[in-house]
C-alpha positions as CSV (number, residue, x, y, z in Angstrom):
1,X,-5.0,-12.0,16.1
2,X,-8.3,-9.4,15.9
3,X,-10.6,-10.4,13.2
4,X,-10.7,-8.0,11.0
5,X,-7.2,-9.0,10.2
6,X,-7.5,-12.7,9.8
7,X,-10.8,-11.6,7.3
8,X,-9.7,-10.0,4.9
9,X,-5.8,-8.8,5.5
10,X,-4.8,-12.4,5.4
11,X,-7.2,-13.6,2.1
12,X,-5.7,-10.2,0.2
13,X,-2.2,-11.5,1.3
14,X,-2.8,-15.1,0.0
15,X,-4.7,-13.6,-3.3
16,X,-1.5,-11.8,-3.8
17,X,1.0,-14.5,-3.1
18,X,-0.9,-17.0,-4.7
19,X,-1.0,-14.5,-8.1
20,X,2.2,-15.4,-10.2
21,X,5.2,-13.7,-9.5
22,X,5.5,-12.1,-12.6
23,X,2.0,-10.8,-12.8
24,X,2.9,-9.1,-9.8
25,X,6.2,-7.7,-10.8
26,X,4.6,-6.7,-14.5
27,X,2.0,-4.2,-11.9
28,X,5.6,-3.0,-10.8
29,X,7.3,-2.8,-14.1
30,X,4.2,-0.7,-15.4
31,X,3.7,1.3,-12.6
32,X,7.3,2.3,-11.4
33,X,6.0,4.8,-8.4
34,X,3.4,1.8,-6.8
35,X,6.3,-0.7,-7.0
36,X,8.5,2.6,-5.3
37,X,6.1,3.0,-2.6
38,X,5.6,-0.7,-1.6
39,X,9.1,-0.8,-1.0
40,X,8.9,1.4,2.1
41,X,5.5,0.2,3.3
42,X,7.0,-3.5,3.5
43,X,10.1,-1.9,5.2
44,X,7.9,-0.5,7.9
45,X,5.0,-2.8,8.0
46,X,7.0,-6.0,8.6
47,X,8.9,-4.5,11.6
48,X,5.2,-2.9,12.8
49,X,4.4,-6.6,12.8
50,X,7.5,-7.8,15.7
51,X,6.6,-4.8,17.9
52,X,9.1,-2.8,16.0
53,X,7.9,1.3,15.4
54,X,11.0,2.3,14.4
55,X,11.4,2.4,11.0
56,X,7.9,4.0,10.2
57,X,8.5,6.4,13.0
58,X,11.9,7.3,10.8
59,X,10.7,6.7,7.5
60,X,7.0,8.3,7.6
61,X,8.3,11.2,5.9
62,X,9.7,9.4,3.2
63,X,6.3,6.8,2.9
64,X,4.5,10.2,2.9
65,X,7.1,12.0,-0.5
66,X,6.3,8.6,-2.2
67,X,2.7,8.1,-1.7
68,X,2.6,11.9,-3.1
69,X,5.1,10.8,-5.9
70,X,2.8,7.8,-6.5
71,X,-0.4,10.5,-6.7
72,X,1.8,12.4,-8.8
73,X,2.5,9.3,-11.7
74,X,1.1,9.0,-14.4
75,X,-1.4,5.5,-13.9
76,X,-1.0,3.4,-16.3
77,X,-3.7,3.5,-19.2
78,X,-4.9,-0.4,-18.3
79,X,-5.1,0.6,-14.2
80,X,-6.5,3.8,-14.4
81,X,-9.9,3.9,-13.0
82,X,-11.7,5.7,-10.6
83,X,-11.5,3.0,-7.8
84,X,-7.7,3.1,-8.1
85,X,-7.2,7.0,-8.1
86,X,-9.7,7.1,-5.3
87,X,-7.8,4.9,-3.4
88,X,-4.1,6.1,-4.5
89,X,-5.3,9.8,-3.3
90,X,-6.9,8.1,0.1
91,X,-2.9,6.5,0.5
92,X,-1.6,9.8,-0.5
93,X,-4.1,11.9,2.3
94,X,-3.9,9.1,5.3
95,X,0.1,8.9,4.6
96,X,0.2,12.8,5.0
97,X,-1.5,12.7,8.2
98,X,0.1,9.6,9.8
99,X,3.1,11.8,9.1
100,X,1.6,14.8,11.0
101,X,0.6,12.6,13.8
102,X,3.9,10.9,14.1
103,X,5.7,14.4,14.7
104,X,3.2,15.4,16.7
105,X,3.8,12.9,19.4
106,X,1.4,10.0,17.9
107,X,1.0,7.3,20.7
108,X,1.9,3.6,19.5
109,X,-1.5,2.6,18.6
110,X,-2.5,5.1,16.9
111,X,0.3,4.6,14.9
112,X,0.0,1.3,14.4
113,X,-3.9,1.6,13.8
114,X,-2.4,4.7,10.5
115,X,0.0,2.2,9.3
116,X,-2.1,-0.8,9.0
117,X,-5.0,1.2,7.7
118,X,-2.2,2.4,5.0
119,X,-0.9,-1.0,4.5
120,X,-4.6,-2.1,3.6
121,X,-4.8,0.9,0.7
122,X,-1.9,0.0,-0.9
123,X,-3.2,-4.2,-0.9
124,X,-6.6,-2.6,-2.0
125,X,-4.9,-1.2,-4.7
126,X,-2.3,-3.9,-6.0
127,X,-6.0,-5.9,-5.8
128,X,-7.7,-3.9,-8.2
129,X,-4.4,-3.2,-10.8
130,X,-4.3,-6.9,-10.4
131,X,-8.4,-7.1,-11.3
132,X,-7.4,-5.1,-14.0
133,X,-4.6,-6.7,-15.3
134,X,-6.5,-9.7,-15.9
135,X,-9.6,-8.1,-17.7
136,X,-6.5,-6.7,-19.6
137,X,-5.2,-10.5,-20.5
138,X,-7.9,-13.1,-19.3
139,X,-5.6,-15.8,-19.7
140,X,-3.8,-14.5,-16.6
């Protein structure tokens, strides 16, 4: 397992598993598009995990249409800083061009370097909504 990976992938992950449920699905609830686009990012990333390119290699378009949807939302009031619309338009750009590189002929790694680099935006930004979630409610 390379390092970068096991420092700070797997602390994010753990952060986020270890965050209640239903803080995590109240980021969701408020913020329909995020919620949309982490649904085909874990249907991609998971596989990407096994060996499996496949699904991102059929569904990059599609991760692509809903990072630009997720651009596109309206962030909610309590999330809506500059570090989270930096980071949505950086998933929205690197989605694009992992697209673009895909149907260009993109070799395996550097498709799995695009996707992993995209799965790590979307944790940086369920991180910060979740940072900002609790300076919303400290209790949480």
């Amino acid at each position: 397992m390379n390092k970068f990976f096991i420092t700070l992938v797997i602390p994010v992950l753990m952060f986020l598993f270890i965050s209640s449920d239903s803080q995590a699905q109240s980021i969701f609830d408020k913020w329909p598009a995020l919620g949309t686009f982490h649904e085909v990012m874990s249907q991609t990333f998971h596989p990407m995990e096994d060996g499996n390119l496949e699904p991102i290699k059929a569904r990059s378009a599609e991760m692509s249409e809903k990072a630009a949807l997720l651009a596109a939302s309206e962030i909610p009031a309590e999330f809506n800083t500059p570090q989270i619309t930096d980071a949505v338009k950086r998933l929205e750009d690197g989605c694009k061009l992992m697209t673009e590189n895909i149907s260009a002929g993109a070799g395996d790694e550097e498709i799995k370097a695009s996707l992993t680099k995209m799965h790590d935006v979307f944790h940086e930004i369920a991180g910060l909504c979740v940072d900002e979630h609790k300076k919303e409610d400290p209790s949480k």
